[in-house]
C-alpha positions in Angstrom: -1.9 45.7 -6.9 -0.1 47.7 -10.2 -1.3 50.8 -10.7 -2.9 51.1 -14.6 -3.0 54.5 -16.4 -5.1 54.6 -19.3 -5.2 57.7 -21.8 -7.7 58.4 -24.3 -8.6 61.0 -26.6 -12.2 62.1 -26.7 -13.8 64.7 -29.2 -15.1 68.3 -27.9 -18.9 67.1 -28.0 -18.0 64.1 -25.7 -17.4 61.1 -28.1 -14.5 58.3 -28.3 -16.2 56.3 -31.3 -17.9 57.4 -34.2 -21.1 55.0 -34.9 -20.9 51.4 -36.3 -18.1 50.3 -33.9 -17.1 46.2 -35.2 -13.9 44.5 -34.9 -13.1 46.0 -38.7 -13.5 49.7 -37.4 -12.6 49.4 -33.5 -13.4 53.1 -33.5 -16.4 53.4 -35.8 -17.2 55.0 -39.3 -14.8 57.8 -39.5 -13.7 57.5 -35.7 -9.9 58.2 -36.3 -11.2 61.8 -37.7 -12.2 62.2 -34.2 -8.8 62.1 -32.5 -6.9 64.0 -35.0 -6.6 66.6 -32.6 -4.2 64.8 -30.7 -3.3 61.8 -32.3 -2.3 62.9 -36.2 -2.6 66.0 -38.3 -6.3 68.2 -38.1 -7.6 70.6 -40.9 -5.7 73.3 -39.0 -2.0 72.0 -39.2 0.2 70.2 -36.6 -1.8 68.3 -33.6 -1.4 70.4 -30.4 0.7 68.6 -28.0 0.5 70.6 -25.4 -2.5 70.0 -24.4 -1.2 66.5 -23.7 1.5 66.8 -22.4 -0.2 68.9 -20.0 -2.4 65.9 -19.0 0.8 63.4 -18.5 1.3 65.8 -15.8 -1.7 64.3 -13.4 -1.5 61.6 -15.2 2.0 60.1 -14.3 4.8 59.2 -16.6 4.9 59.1 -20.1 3.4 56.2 -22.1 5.6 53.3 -22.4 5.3 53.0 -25.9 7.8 55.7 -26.4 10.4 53.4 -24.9 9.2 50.4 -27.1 12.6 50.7 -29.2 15.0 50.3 -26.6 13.1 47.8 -24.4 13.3 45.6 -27.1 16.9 46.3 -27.9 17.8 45.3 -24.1 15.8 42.4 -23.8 17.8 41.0 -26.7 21.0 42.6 -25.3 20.2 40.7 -21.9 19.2 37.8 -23.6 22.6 37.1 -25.4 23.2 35.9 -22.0 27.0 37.4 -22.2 29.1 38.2 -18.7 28.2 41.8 -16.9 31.1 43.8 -18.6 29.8 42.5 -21.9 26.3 43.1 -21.3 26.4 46.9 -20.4 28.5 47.1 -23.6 25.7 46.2 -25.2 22.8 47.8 -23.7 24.7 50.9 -24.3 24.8 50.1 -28.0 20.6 50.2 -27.5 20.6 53.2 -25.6 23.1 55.0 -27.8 20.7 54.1 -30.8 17.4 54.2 -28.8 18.2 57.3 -26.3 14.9 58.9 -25.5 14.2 62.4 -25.6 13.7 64.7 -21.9 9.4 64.1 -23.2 9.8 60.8 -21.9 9.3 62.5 -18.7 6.3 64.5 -17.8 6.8 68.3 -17.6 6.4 68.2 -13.7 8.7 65.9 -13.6 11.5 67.2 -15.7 11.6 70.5 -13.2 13.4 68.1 -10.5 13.0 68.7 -6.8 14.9 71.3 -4.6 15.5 68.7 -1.9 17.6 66.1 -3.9 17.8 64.8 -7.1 15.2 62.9 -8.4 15.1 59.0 -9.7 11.5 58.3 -12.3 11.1 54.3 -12.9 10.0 53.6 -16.6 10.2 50.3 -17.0 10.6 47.2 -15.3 10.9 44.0 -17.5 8.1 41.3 -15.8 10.9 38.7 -14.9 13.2 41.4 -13.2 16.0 41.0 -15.4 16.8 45.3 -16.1 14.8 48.3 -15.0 15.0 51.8 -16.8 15.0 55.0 -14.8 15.1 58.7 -15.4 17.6 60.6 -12.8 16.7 64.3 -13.0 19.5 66.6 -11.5 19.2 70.3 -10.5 22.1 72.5 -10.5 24.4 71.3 -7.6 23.1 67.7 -7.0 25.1 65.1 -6.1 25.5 61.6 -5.4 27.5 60.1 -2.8 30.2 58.0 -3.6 28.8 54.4 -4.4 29.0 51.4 -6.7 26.2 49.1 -7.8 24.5 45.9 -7.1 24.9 45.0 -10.5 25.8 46.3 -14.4 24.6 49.8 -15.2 24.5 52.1 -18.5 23.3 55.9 -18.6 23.0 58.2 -21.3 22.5 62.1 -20.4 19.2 63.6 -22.5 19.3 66.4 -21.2 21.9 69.2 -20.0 25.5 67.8 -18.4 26.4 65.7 -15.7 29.9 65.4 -14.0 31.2 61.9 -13.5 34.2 61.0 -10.8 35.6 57.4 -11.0 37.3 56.1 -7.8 39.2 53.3 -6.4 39.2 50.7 -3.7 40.9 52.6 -1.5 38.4 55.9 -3.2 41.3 57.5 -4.9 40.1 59.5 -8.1 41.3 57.9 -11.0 39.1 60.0 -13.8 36.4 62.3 -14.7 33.9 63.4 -17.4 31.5 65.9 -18.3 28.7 63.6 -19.9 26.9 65.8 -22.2 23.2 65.2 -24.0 23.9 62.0 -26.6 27.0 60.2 -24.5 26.6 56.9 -22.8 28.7 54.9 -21.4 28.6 51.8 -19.4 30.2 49.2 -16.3 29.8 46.5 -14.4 31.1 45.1 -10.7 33.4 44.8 -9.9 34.8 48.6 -9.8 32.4 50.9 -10.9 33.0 53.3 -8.4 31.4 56.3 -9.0 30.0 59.5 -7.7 27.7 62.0 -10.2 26.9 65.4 -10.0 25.3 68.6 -12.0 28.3 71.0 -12.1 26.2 73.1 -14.1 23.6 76.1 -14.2 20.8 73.9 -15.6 18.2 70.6 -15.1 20.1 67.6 -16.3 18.7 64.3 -16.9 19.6 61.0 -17.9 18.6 57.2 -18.3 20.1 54.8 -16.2 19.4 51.2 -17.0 20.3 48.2 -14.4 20.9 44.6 -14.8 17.9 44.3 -11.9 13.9 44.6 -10.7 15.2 48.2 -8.7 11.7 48.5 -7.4 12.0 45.2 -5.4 15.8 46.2 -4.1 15.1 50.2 -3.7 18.2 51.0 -5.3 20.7 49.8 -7.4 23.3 51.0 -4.8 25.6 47.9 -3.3 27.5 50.4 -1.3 28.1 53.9 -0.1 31.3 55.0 0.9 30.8 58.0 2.3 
């Protein structure tokens, strides 16, 4: 059975509605005043956030309206129906124009784990066609060396990550630094790759496959080391 999270607002004296709730005023007479505090501008200036971001953090992941942008701009990139090389071209057209911001994540989650780094499903489209994952990377992390079951696009939101391309026969052929707005993209076959954070800080980026990852548990085909 999916797990559903549902967030909702609710005034300081305990109410959700104001009275006279119809299908004309879902939330009552004057029920939108009621979640100002979170959901719009109060008498006192900007909403306070924090207190909801705070909440995403027993909550679980952030709502999946904030990726609404680019799921749509993938389905229709997925849905041109082009080879793999093609596709992740454009999928990382979406993600370059939709990239989310490090919020996407929950605070908890953004701090990463000292063990390894960390991989946060998003989104998986219902017919399994491309998944959307948050990798977050403390200093040091690495992949091994690996290629994927499939196409793949990432675009770093946060910090730097260090990228090492390899061949058949896992000679290095290239490496970047991929710093906060870059994306780039591949498809099998190639794609050898390994990934690390050579730097001091959390990074984290958004990898999106060409598959249901939660039904495969990875989008690894191979390790090779």
């Amino acid at each position: 059975m999916s797990k559903v999270v549902l967030d909702v607002s609710t005034s300081l004296d305990g109410f959700t509605a104001g009275p006279n709730v119809h299908q004309e005023e879902p939330t009552g007479n004057g029920g939108e005043r009621l979640h100002k505090w979170y959901a719009g501008k109060g008498s006192d200036g900007e909403v306070d956030l924090a207190v909801g971001r705070e909440s995403e953090g027993t909550l679980g992941p952030a709502p999946v309206h904030r990726l609404t942008d680019l799921i749509d701009g993938v389905r229709g990139a997925v849905a041109a129906q082009t080879d793999w090389a093609a596709t992740a071209q454009l999928v990382a057209e979406q993600l370059r124009t939709h990239l989310p911001a490090p919020d996407v994540l929950t605070a908890e989650q953004r701090l990463g784990s000292p063990d390894d780094y960390r991989g946060h499903t998003l989104y998986v489209e219902p017919d399994g066609s491309f998944s959307i994952v948050a990798l977050v990377w403390r200093p040091g992390q690495i992949t091994r060396i690996h290629d994927h079951v499939t196409w793949c696009v990432l675009g770093v939101i946060q910090g730097a990550e260090h990228e090492e391309l390899f061949d058949a026969d896992l000679n290095m052929i290239g490496s970047s630094d991929n710093h906060v707005g870059e994306v780039s993209g591949f498809a099998p076959p190639g794609g050898i790759h390994r990934v690390r954070n050579n730097t001091e800080t959390t990074a984290i980026s958004i990898h999106i496959y060409g598959t249901d990852i939660t039904r495969l548990g990875s989008s690894a085909r191979r390790y090779y080391d």
